[in-house]
N, C-alpha and C positions, 0 to 999 in steps of 0.2 A: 550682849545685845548687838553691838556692832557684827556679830561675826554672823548672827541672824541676822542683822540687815542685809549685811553682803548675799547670804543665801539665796533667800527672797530674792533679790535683784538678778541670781544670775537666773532664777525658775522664772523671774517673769520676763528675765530676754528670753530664755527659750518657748513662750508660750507667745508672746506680741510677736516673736519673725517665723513661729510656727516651724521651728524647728524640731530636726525627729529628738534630740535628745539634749538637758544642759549639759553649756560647754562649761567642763573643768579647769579649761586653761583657755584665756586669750590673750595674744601678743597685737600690739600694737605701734607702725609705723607710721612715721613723720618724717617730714624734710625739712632742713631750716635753712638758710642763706640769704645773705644781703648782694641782691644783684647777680645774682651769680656767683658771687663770691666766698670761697672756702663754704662748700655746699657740705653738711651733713645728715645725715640720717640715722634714727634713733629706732630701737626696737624694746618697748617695754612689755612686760610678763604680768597678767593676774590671774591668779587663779580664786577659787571660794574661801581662802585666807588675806585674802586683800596681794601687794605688791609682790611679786618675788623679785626683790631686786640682784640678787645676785646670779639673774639671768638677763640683765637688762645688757645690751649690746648698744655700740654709736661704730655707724660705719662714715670715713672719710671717701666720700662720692668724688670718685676721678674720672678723668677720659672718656666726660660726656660733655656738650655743650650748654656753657654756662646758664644758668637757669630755667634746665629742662627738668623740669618737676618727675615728669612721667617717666625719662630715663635713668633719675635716680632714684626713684621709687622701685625700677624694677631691679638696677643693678643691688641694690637695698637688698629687698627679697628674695634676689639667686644668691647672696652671697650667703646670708640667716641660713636657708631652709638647702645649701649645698652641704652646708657645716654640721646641719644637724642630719641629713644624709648620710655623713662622713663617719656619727656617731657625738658629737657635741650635742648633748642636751637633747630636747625631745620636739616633738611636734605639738601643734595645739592644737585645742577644736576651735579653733574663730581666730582670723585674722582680720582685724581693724587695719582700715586705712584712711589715713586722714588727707579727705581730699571728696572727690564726688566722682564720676563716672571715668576720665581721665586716666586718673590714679588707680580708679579701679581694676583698668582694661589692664594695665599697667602688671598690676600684679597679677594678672587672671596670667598674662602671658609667660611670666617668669614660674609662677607654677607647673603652667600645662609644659613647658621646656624641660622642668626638672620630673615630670612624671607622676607629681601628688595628686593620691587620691584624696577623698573625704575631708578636705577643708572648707569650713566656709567662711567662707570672703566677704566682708561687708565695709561697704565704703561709706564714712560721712561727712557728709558734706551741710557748711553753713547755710541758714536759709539767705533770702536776700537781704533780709535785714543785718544778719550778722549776727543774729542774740543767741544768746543760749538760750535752749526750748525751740529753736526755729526748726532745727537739724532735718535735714531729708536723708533716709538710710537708703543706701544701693544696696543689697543683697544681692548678689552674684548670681545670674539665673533669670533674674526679674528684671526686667524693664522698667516696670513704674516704682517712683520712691514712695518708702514708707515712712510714714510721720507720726511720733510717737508723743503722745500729750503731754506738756511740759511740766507735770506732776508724774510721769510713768518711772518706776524704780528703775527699770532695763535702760530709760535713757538715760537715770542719773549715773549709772553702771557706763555707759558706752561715754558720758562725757566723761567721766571719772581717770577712766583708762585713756583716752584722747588728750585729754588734760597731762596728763602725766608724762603723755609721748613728745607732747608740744615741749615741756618743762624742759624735759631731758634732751630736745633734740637743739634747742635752743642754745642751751648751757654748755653742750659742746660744741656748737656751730660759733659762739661768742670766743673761746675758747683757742679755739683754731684759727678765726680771725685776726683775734690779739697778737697770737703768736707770730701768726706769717707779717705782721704790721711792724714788729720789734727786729724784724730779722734784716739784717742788713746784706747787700750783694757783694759786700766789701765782706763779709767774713765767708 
């Protein structure tokens, strides 16, 4: 029953964003940081089986100015989709980013530099409330946000995977903080 759930959720994102076809795989980034501070970025993988965690990736965002969202979201995504260029792992059809128009351009640029075709790119973004249900989706292409009824299975889907990228991006941003905090200049 679960695994029909999932199904359903990914046919009705690709029938609500009017896509030509359901995505089999979407990866999902996030950035997490206090202040600026030991900034990371997360990439998590689902495909119509639920999690694939043993593609989930955490990148340590360096040699950008501290808490530039947009420039570690994109150094994020050239470093993911350079690797899988390279031959690591594979591409997907939808990349989730968490974040709203910003984060989108963001990754729109780090694609178009690395030459990918046929991805789509959908950015989301909190409503102003903040709630879950509120989401405005960017679709890469489209100007105006789309807003998905807060009973629509594609959004439970989109928060599902957003959820997951926050989890992960979080837990090693927490992580990496800890660490650089224990480490003395004396050693």
């Amino acid at each position: 029953a679960s695994k029909a759930s999932l199904q359903q959720r990914f046919e009705m994102l690709q029938e609500q964003l009017s896509l030509e076809a359901i995505p089999e795989r979407i990866e999902c980034f996030d950035v997490s940081h206090t202040a600026g501070e030991a900034t990371v970025a997360s990439c998590v993988a689902f495909d119509v089986h639920g999690p694939v965690k043993n593609d989930y990736r955490r990148f340590n965002i360096r040699d950008i100015t501290a808490g530039d969202d947009y420039a570690a979201m994109q150094q994020a995504i050239a470093r993911r989709y350079k690797r899988v260029i390279e031959g690591e792992g594979r591409l997907p059809d939808m990349v989730l980013i968490d974040g709203g128009k910003g984060q989108l351009h963001a990754a729109e640029e780090a694609i178009h530099e690395l030459q990918i075709k046929g991805l789509v790119l959908l950015a989301v973004a909190k409503g102003r409330e903040r709630k879950p249900g509120n989401e405005q989706l960017f679709l890469s292409g489209n100007a105006a946000a789309t807003i998905l009824t807060a009973d629509s299975p594609a959004l439970h889907l989109i928060q599902q995977v957003r959820d997951e990228a926050h989890r992960f991006a979080i837990t090693g941003h927490r992580q990496r903080r800890n660490k650089q905090r224990v480490t003395s200049v004396l050693e």
